[in-house]
Residue, then its C-alpha position, 0 to 999 in steps of 0.5 A: x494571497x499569493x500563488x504559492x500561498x493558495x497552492x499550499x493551502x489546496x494541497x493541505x487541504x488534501x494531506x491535514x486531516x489525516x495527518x489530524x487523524x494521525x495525531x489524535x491516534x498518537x495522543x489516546x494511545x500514549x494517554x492510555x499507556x503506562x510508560x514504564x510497562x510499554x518500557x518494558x514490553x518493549x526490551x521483550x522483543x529484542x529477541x531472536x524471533x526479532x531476526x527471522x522477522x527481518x529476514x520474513x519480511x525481505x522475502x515478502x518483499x521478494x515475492x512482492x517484487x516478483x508479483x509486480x513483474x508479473x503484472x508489468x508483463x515480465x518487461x522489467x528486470x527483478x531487480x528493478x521491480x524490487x528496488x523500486x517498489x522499495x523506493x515507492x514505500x520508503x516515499x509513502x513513509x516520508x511523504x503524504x497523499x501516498x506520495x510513493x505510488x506515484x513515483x513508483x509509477x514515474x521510475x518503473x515508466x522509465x526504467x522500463x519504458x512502459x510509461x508511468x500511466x501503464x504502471x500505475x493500473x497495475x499499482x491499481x491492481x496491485x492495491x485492489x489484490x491487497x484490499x482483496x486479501x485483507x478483507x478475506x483475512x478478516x472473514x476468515x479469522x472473525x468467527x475465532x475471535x469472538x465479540x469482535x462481529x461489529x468488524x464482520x460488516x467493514x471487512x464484507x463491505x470492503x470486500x465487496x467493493x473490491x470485487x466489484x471493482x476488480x469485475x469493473x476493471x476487467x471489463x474495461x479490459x475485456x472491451x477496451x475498444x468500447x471503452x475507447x469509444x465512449x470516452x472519445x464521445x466524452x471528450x468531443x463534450x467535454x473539453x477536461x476529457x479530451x484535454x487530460x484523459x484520452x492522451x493517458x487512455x491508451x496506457x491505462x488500458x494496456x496496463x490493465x492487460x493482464x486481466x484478460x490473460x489468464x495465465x499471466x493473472x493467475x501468476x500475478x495473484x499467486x506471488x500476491x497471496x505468498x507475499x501475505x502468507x509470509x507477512x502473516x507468519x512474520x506477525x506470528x513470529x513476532x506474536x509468539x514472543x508475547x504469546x507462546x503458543x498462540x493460534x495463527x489465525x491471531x496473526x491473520x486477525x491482525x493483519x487484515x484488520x491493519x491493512x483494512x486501518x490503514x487504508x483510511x487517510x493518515x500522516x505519511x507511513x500511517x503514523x499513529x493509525x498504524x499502532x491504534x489499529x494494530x494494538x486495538x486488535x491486539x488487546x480485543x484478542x486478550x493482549x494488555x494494552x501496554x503489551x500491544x502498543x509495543x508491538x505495533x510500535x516494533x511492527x512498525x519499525x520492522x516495515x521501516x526497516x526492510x523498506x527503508x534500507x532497499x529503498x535507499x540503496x535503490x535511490x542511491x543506486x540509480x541516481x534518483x533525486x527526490x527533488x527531481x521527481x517533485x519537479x515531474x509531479x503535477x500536484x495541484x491538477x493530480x498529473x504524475x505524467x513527467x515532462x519527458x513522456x508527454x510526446x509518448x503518452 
């Protein structure tokens, strides 16, 4: 077998089973569904709920922005946080393995000049937040939604693991030099560690800063939890169109039960786990199948949507290839560090 033929089987080893899972999630929902009713649940949603969605969920991506500014230490511009974390979300949908993330942390590492391995602890952080407030969402929300105890453990576990995690990472912080240290002695052992891991050390450090500043984190969290305040109020608007007058906490149960779905390996932009997640915790709250799945399906879209168009428009408007950045990608040893910070770094 060629090299390039053992090479794509390596990386397609990592990205098939979720794109395996996301198929599978595709056929039961379209087997289960009734084609003519899913029709017409859809042209229900064209409606001006529709709209004040579009514009929700621009401004969660606002505040989003805003929040990962806050984490880069306040060095970029607005303008560059929100273009490019555009740009990154619009990569996770066109591509596997959370493709997105990486080139977020490459574009954000040289438009700012912070590196990418600094910008990548904070994506970290960013996705430790995230799972944070999902698994509270959840715990918050299960008690109202009754029958639905099997999902109590999966949300408790999740949250647990990610404090667990947040409390490891501030004390790599917290005692940077220690940490240094021990990995110095690792590498003078292991040749893999001095080889691959201490030149990055120092930036993944640095990135990992803000947790020991407390204004600054505190900022950070309160941009985080605004952003989900409004994408949770994005999925009430979008609720209230097949469920006048239904509680809030439906919009917090289904939320946090698709971020916590989504999580698991899929195809690129959660095809297919995205819609199962979203329609099954729909139809346990008392929606019809049909009625759920075509919610999920315009949920998905308004994601594409919002992120798809800046995303672009950010690609378009600094000249980015896409080509160019796979060229800078090291896939096959998982290094994002591009050619041209290797003397940085």
């Amino acid at each position: 077998m060629s090299q390039e033929g053992g090479t794509f089987w390596q990386d397609a080893r990592r990205w098939l089973p979720g794109v395996l899972i996301s198929l599978v999630a595709l056929f039961v929902l379209f087997k289960l569904a009734s084609w003519p009713d899913l029709l017409a649940a859809l042209s229900s949603f064209l409606s001006p709920n529709l709209l004040v969605a579009v514009l929700l969920s621009v401004v969660s991506l606002a505040t989003r922005a805003f929040a990962w500014k806050t984490l880069l230490g306040n060095v970029p511009k607005f303008s560059q946080s929100f273009f490019i974390i555009n740009e990154g979300y619009l990569l996770n949908n066109i591509f596997p393995l959370r493709a997105g993330e990486f080139a977020r942390a490459i574009f954000m590492g040289q438009a700012s000049g912070l590196g990418p391995y600094h910008v990548l602890s904070t994506i970290v952080l960013e996705r430790a937040f995230d799972l944070a407030m999902a698994a509270g969402l959840v715990l918050v929300s299960l008690p109202l939604a009754l029958g639905m105890e099997w999902a109590r453990p999966i949300a408790v576990a999740a949250l647990v693991l990610v404090i667990a995690g947040l409390i490891l990472l501030f004390l790599m912080a917290r005692y940077n030099e220690v940490v240094r240290s021990w990995m110095e002695k690792l590498g003078a052992r292991w040749p893999v560690v001095q080889k691959i891991v201490l030149p990055r050390l120092g930036a993944l450090m640095d990135g990992l800063e803000v947790l020991t500043k407390p204004a600054r984190f505190i900022i950070a969290l309160i941009w985080i939890v605004l952003s989900w305040v409004i994408w949770v109020s994005t999925h009430y608007v979008m609720l209230l169109v097949i469920r006048p007058g239904a509680p809030f906490w439906w919009a917090m149960f289904a939320d946090g039960m698709l971020a916590l779905g989504v999580a698991i390996p899929s195809a690129p932009a959660a095809l297919g786990v995205f819609e199962g997640v979203l329609a099954g915790a729909l139809t346990l709250l008392g929606v019809s199948l049909n009625t759920a799945i075509a919610y999920a399906i315009v949920m998905h879209f308004l994601s594409f949507f919002s992120t798809g168009i800046f995303g672009f428009w950010g690609l378009l408007r600094e000249r980015r290839s896409i080509s160019s950045l796979f060229s800078q990608m090291r896939w096959k040893n998982k290094n994002i560090v591009p050619s041209t910070y290797s003397n940085v770094e």
